[in-house]
C-alpha positions as CSV (number, residue, x, y, z in Angstrom):
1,X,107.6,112.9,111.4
2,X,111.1,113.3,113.5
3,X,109.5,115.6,116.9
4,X,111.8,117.2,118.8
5,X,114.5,115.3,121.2
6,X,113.7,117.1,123.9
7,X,109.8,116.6,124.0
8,X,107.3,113.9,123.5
9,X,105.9,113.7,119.9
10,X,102.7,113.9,120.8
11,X,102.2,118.3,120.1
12,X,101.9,116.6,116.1
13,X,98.9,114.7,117.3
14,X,98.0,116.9,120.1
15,X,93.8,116.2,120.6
16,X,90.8,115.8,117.8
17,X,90.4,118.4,115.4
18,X,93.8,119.8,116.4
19,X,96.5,117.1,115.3
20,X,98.5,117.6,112.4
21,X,98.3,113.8,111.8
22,X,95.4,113.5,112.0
23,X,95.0,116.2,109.2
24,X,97.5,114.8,106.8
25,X,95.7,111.5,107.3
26,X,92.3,113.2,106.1
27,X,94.3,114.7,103.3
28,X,95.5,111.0,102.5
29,X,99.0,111.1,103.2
30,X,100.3,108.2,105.0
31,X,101.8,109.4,108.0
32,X,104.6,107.9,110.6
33,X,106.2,109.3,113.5
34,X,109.1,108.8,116.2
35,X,108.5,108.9,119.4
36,X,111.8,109.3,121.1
37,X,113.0,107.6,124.2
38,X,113.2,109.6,127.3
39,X,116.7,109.3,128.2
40,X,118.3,108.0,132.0
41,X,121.7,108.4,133.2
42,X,122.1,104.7,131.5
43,X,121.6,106.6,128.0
44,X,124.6,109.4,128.7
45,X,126.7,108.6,125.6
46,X,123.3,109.1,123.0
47,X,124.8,111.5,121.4
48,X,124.5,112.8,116.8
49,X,124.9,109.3,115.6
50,X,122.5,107.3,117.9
51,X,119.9,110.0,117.0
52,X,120.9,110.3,112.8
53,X,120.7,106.1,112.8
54,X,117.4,106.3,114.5
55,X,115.9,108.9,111.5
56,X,117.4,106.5,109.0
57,X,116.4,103.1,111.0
58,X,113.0,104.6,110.8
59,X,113.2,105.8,107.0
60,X,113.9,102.2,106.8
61,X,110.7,100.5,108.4
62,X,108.8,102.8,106.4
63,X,109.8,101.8,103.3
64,X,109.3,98.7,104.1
65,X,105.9,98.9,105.6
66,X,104.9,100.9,103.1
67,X,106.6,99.5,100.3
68,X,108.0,102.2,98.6
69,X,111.5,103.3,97.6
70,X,111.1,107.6,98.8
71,X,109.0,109.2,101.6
72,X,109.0,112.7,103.1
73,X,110.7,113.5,106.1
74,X,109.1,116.3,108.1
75,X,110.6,117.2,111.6
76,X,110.5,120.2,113.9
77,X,112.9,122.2,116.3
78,X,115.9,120.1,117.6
79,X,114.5,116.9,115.8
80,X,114.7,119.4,112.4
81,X,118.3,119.8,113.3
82,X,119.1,115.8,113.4
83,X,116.9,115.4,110.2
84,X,118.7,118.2,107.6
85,X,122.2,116.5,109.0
86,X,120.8,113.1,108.1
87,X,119.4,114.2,105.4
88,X,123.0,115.6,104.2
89,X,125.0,112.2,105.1
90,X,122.0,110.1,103.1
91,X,122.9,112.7,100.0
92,X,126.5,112.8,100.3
93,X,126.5,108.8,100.6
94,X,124.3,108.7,97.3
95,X,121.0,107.9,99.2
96,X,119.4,111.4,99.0
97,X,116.8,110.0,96.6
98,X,115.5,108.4,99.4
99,X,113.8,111.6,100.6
100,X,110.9,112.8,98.5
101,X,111.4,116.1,100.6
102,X,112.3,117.6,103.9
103,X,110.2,119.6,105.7
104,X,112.1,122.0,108.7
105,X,109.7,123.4,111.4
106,X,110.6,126.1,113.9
107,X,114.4,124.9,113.0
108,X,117.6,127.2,113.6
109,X,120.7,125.3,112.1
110,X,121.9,128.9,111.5
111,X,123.3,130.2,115.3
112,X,123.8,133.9,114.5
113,X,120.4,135.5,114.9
114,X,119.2,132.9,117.4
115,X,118.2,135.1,120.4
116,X,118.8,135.6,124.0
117,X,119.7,132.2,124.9
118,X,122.8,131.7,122.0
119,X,123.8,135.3,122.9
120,X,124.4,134.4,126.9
121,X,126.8,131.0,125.6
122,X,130.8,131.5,125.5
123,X,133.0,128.7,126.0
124,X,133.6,128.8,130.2
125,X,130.0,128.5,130.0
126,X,129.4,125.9,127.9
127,X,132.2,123.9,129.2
128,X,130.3,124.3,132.3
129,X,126.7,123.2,130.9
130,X,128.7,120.4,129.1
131,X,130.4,119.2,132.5
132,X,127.0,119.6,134.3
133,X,125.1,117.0,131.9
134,X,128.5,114.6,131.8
135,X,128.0,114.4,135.5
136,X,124.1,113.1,136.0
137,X,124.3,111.7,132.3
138,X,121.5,114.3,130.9
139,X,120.3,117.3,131.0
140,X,117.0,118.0,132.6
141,X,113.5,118.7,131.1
142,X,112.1,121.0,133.2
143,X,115.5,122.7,133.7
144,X,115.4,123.1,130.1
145,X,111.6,124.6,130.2
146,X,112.0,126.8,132.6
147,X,115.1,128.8,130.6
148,X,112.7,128.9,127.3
149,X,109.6,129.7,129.8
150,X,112.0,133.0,131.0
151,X,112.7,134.2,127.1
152,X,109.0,135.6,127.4
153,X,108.2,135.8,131.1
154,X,104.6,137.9,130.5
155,X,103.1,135.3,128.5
156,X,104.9,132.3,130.0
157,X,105.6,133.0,133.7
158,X,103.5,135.5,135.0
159,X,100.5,135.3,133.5
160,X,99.7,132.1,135.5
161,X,101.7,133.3,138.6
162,X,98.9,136.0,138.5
163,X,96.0,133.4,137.5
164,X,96.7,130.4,139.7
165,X,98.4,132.2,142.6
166,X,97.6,135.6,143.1
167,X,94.0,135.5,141.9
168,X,92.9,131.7,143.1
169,X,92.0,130.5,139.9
170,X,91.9,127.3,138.6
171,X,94.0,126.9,135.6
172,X,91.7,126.1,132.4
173,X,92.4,122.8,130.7
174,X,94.3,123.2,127.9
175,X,96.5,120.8,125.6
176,X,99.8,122.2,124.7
177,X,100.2,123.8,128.4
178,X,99.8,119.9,129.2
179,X,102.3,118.9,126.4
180,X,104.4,121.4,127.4
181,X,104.7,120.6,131.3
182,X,105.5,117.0,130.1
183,X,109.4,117.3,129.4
184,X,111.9,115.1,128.9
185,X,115.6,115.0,129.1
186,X,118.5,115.4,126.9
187,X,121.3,112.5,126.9
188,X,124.8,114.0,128.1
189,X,126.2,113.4,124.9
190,X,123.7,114.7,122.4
191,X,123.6,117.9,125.0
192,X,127.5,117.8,124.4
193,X,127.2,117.9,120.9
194,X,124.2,120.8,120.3
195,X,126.1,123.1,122.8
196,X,129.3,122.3,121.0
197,X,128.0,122.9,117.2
198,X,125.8,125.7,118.7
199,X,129.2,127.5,120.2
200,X,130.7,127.5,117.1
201,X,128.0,127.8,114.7
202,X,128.8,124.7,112.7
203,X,126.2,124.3,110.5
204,X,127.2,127.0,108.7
205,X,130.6,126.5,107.4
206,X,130.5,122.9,105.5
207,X,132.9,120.0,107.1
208,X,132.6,121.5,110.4
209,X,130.5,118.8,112.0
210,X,130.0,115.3,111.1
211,X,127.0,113.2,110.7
212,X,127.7,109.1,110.8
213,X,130.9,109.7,109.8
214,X,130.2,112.0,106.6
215,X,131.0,115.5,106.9
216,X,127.9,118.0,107.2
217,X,127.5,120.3,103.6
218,X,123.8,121.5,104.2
219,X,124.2,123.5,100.6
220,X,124.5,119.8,98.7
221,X,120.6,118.9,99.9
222,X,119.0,118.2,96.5
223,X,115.5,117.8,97.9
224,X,112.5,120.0,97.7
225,X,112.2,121.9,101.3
226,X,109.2,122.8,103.0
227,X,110.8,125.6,105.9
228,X,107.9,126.9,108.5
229,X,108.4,129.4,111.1
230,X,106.2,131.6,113.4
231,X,106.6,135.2,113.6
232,X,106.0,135.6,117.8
233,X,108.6,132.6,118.0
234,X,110.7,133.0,121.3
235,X,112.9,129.8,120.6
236,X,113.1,129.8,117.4
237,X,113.0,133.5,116.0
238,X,111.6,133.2,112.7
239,X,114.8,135.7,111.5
240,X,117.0,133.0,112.0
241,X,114.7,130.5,110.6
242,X,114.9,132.1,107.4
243,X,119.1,132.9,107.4
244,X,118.7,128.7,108.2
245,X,116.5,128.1,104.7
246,X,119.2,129.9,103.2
247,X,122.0,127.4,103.9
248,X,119.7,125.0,102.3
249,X,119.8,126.3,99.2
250,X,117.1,128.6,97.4
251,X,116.2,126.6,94.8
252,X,113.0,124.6,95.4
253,X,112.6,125.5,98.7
254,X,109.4,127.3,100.2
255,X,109.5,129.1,103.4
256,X,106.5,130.1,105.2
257,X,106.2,132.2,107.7
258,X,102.8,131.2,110.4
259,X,101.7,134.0,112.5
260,X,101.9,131.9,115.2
261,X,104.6,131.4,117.7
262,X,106.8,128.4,118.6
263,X,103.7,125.4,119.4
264,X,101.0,127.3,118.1
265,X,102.9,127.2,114.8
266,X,102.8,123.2,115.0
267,X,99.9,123.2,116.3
268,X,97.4,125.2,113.6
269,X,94.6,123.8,112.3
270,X,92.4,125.8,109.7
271,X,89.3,127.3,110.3
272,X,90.9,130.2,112.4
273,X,89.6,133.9,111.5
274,X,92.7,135.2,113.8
275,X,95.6,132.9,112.0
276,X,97.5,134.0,108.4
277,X,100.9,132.9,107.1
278,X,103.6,134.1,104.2
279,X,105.1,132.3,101.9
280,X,107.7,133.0,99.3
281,X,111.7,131.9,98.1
282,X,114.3,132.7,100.6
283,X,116.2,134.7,97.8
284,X,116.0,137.6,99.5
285,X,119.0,137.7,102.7
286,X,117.4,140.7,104.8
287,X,114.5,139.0,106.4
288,X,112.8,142.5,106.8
289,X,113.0,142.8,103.0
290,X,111.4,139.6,102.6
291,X,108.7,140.2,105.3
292,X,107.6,143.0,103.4
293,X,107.4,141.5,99.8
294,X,105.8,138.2,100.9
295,X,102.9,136.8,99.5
296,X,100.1,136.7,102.8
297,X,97.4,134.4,103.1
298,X,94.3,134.1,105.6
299,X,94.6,131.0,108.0
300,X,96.5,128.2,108.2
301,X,99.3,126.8,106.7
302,X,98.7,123.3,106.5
303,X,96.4,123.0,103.4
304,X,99.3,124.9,101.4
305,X,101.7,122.2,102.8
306,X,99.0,119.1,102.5
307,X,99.1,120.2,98.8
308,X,102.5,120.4,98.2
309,X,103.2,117.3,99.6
310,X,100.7,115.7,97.2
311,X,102.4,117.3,94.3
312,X,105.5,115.2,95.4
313,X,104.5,112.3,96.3
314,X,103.7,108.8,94.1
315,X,99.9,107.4,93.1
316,X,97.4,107.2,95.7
317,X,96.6,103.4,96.7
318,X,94.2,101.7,99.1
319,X,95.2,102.1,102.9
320,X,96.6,99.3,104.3
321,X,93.9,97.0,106.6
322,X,96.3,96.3,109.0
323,X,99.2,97.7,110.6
324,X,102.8,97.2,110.1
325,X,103.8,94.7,107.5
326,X,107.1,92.9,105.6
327,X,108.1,91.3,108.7
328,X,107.4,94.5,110.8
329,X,104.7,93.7,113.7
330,X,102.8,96.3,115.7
331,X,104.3,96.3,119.1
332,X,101.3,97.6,121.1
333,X,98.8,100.5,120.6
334,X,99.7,104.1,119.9
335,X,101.2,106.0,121.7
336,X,102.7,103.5,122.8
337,X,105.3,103.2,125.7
338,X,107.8,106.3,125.2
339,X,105.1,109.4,126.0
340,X,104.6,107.5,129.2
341,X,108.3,107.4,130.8
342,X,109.0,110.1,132.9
């Protein structure tokens, strides 16, 4: 699991009954995950390449720990972004078969229909933006929030505004709202590089950008692709999700559309009487035309994707009695460290 760079990993394993890990692991998947350092002033020049050699530094340990030669790679939102490049140097360097498949949540690489946000960008003001981050080294968290917060102000703003100040009321404890309100920050560099490839819609014309030196072709990704989006996303509007399948390739790729929004799409466990999802090819271009002919199924998506991981993955085996392994030794208990830097 690669989580997104610019919050802690912990929405994939988010509480009991409601972690995605902790699914897959019932489902007998061996599952990994990053947990991505929160970045200082000291970090500033972390920018595509620290973050691509850290995906394939970790593709490495867990072929080692686990002793096998492929694995799946399943990342969401900015981390999805750093995976599909990676994934595009590994294949153009001959190491694609390294990935038994990629899996791309809530991930735009396709800038066009991205919303509000992409809309308000020209180059004055991302050179501004750009020079802002160079100056403290990063790009702040809660900065960061509060913009995506605005992009649906009702649900996100003013609904507590009402609840905890207007009305008195004690916010209820929930997890993601915790999660959420836990941000991180975004090294100068890497905020350099997303605003630049962002500005000019990179990802879309092959060559444009570079990952550890290889040139980006997104169309060359032989892999099976698992693509998820949520239809009430406000970050990542599920219309650009699906023109961003479609620079994957068509063949063997499954997109899925949760009727969830941005988290809640993450974060959906089944059992729910209110939650349903689509899935079908990305053949179609118009994404209206393609809403409308989709197949649609009650509740969650993550049996559907539980299963079609097993369908590409090797034998089962026993689970390890111990962690780590081949030279790799558990550093200290999960979550370790990271989550806990602010």
């Amino acid at each position: 699991m690669v989580p997104p760079v610019i919050n802690k990993f912990y929405v994939l394993d988010i509480s009991p009954g409601r972690s995605m890990a902790e699914y897959l692991l019932r489902q007998g998947h061996q599952v990994f995950t990053m947990s991505w350092r929160n970045p200082t002033a000291r970090q500033r020049d972390w920018g595509f390449d620290t973050y691509g050699q850290a995906i394939v530094d970790a593709l490495d340990a867990v072929h080692k720990i686990s002793r096998t030669k492929r694995a799946h790679v399943q990342a969401s939102c900015s981390g999805g972004i750093l995976a599909a490049m990676t994934a595009a140097h590994l294949t153009a360097i001959g190491e694609g078969g390294r990935l038994a498949g990629l899996t791309l949540m809530v991930t735009v690489l396709d800038q066009y229909q991205a919303g509000v946000a992409e809309a308000a960008v020209d180059e004055r003001t991302a050179d501004a933006a750009i020079a802002m981050s160079a100056r403290t080294g990063y790009l702040d968290g809660q900065s960061l929030a509060e913009v995506f917060a605005w992009l649906r102000p009702n649900d996100l703003v003013w609904r507590y505004w009402v609840n905890n100040y207007l009305e008195g009321k004690t916010p209820a404890p929930f997890d993601v709202l915790f999660w959420n309100a836990d941000t991180t920050r975004m090294a100068a560099a890497l905020h350099r590089d997303m605003v630049r490839m962002g500005l000019h819609n990179a990802l879309t014309t092959p060559g444009a950008v570079s990952m550890l030196g290889t040139p980006v072709d997104l169309s060359t990704l032989t892999q099976d692709r698992y693509v998820v989006a949520g239809i009430t996303d406000h970050i990542s509007p599920w219309q650009a999700c699906h023109c961003s399948a479609r620079l994957l390739g068509s063949a063997d790729l499954r997109f899925v559309l949760s009727s969830s929004g941005h988290i809640a799409a993450l974060v959906n466990p089944p059992g729910s009487d209110k939650a349903s999802h689509r899935i079908g090819a990305v053949d179609e271009s118009d994404p209206a035309a393609w809403l409308e002919a989709a197949e649609t199924h009650n509740d969650s998506w993550w049996p559907d994707f539980a299963a079609w991981l097993s369908e590409r993955s090797g034998r089962k085996k026993a689970a390890p009695g111990s962690l780590g392994g081949a030279g790799m030794t558990p550093i200290e208990p999960a979550p370790g460290s990271y989550v806990r830097e602010h």
